[in-house]
VOZA-794646 format. One record per residue: residue in one letter; x, y, z of N, C-alpha, C in turn. Coordinates in Angstrom, 1 decimal. Layout:
N
["A" [X Y Z] [X Y Z] [X Y Z]]
...
REM end
This chain:
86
["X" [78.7 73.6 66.7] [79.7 73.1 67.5] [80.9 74.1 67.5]]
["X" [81.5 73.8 68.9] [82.8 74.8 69.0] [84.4 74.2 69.4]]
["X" [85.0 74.5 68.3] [86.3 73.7 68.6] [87.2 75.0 68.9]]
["X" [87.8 74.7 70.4] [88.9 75.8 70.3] [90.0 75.2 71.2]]
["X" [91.1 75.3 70.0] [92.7 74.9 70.4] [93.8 76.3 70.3]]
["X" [94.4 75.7 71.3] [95.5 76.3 72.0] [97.0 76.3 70.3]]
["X" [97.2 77.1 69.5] [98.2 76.7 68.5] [99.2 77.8 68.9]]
["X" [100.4 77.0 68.2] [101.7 78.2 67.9] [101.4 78.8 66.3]]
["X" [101.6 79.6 66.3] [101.9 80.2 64.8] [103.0 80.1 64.5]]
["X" [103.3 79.8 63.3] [104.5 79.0 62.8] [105.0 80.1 61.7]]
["X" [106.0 80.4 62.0] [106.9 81.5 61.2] [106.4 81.5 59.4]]
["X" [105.8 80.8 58.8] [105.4 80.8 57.6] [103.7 81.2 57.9]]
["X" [102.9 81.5 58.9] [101.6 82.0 59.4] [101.0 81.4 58.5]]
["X" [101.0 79.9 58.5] [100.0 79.0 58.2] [99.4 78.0 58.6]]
["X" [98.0 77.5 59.3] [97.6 76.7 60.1] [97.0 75.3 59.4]]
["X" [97.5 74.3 60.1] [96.1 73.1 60.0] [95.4 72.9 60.8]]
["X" [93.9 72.9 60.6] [93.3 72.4 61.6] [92.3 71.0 61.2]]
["X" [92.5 70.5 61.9] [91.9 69.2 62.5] [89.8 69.1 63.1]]
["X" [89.9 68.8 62.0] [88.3 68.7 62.9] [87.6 67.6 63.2]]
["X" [86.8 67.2 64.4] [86.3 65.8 64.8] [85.4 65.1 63.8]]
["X" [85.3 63.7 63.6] [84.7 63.4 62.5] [83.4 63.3 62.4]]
["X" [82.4 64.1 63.8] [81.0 64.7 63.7] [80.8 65.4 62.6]]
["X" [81.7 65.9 62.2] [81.3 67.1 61.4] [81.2 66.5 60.1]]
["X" [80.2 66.7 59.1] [80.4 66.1 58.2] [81.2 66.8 56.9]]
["X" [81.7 66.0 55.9] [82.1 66.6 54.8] [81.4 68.1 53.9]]
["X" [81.8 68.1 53.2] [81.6 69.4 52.6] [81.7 70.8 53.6]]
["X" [80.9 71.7 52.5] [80.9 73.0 52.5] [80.2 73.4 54.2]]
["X" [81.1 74.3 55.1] [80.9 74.8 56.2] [81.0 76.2 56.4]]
["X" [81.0 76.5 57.6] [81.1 78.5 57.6] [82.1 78.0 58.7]]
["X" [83.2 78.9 58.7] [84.7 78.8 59.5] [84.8 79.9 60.4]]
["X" [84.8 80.5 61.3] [85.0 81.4 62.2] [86.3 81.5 63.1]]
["X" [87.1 82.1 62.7] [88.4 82.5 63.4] [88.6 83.6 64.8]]
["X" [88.6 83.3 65.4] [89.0 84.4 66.7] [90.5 84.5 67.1]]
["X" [91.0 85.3 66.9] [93.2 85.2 67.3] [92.8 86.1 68.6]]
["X" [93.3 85.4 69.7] [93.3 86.3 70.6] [94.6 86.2 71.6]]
["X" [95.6 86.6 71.0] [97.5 85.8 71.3] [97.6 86.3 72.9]]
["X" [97.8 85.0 73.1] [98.6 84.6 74.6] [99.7 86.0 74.9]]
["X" [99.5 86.3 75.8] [100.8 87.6 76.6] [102.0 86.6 76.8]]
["X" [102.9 87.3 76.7] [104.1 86.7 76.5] [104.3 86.4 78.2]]
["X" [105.0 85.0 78.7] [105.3 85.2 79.7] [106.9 85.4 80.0]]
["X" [107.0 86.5 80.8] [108.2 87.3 81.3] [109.3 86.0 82.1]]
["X" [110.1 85.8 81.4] [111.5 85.1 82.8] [112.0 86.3 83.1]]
["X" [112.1 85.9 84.4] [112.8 86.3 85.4] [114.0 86.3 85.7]]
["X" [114.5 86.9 85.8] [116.2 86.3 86.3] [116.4 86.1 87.6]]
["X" [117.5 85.7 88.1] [117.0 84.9 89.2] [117.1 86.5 90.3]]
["X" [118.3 87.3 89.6] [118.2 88.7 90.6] [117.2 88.9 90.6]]
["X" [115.9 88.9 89.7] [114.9 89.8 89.6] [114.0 89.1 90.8]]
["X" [114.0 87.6 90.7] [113.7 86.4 91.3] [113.4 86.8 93.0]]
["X" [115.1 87.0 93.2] [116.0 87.1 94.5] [115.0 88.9 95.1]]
["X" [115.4 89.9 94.2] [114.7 90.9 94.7] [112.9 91.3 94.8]]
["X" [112.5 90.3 94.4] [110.8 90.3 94.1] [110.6 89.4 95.3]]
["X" [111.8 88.8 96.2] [111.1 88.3 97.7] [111.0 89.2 98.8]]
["X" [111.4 90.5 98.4] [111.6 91.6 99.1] [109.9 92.6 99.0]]
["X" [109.3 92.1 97.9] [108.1 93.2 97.7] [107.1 92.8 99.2]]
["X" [107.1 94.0 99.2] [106.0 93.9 100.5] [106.4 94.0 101.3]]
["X" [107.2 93.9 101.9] [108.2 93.7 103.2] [108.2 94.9 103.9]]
["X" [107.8 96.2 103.4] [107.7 97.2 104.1] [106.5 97.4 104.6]]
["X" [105.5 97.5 103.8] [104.3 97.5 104.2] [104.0 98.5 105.4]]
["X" [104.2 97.7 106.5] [103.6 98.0 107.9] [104.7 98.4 108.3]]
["X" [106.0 98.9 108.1] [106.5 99.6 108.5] [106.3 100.8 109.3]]
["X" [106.9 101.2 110.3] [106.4 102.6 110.9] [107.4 103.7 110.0]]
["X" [108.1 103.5 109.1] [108.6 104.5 108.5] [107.8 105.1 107.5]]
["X" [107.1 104.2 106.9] [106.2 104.6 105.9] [104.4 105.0 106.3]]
["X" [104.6 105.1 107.6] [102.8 105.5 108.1] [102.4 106.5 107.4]]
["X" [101.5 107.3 107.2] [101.0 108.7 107.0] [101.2 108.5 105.5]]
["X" [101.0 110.0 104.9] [100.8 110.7 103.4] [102.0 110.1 103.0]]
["X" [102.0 109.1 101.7] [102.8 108.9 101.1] [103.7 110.2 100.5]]
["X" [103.0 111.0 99.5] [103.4 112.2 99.1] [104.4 112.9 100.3]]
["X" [104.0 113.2 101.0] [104.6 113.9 102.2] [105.8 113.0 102.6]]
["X" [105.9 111.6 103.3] [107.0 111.2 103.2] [108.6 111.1 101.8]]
["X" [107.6 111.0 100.8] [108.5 111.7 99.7] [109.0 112.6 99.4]]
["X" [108.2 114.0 99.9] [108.6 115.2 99.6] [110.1 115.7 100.9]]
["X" [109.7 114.7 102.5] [110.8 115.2 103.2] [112.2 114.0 102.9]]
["X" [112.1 112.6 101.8] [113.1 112.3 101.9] [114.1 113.0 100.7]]
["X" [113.2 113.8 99.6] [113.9 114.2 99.0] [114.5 115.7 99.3]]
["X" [114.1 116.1 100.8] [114.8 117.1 101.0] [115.9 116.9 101.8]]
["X" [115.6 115.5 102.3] [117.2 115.5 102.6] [118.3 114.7 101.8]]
["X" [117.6 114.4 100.4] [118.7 114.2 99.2] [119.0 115.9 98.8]]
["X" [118.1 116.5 98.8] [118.4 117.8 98.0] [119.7 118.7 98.9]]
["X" [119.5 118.1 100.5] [120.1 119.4 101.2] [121.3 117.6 102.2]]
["X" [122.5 117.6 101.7] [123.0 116.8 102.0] [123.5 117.2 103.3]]
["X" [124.2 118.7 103.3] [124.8 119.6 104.3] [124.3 119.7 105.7]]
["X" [122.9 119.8 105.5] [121.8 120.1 106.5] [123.0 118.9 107.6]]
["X" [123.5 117.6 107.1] [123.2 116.2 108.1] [124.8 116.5 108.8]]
["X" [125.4 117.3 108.5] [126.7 118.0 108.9] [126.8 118.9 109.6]]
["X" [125.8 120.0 110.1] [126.1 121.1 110.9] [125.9 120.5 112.5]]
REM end
């Protein structure tokens, strides 16, 4: 038989467990698996507010072509500010 519950571990990391009264008394073999839940992330609501924005570029026509390549000419016109002044 397989009993598997959902528990918090309790700051003293010691468990009861409960077993159905199929099982009969005495001596058993116990098998333990921990396999801890990922923590789930809050969000703030900025984070919230700016995560309705993912994706939204996508299909853009500014972003067509070689990603790399679009990167390499916007950072040359961070690198070369002057260039946007002559």
């Amino acid at each position: 038989m397989t009993i598997e519950q959902t528990v918090e571990i309790p700051p003293d990391h010691r468990l009861t467990i409960d077993v159905p009264r199929e099982i009969p008394a005495g001596r058993a073999k116990l098998t333990v698996s921990i396999s801890p839940k990922e923590k789930t992330v809050k969000m703030s609501r900025q984070m919230r507010n700016i995560m309705k924005f993912y994706g939204c570029l996508k299909d853009s026509p500014a972003f067509e072509g070689d990603p790399v390549e679009i990167q390499r000419q916007m950072r040359a016109e961070w690198d070369r500010p002057w260039d946007k002044h002559e």
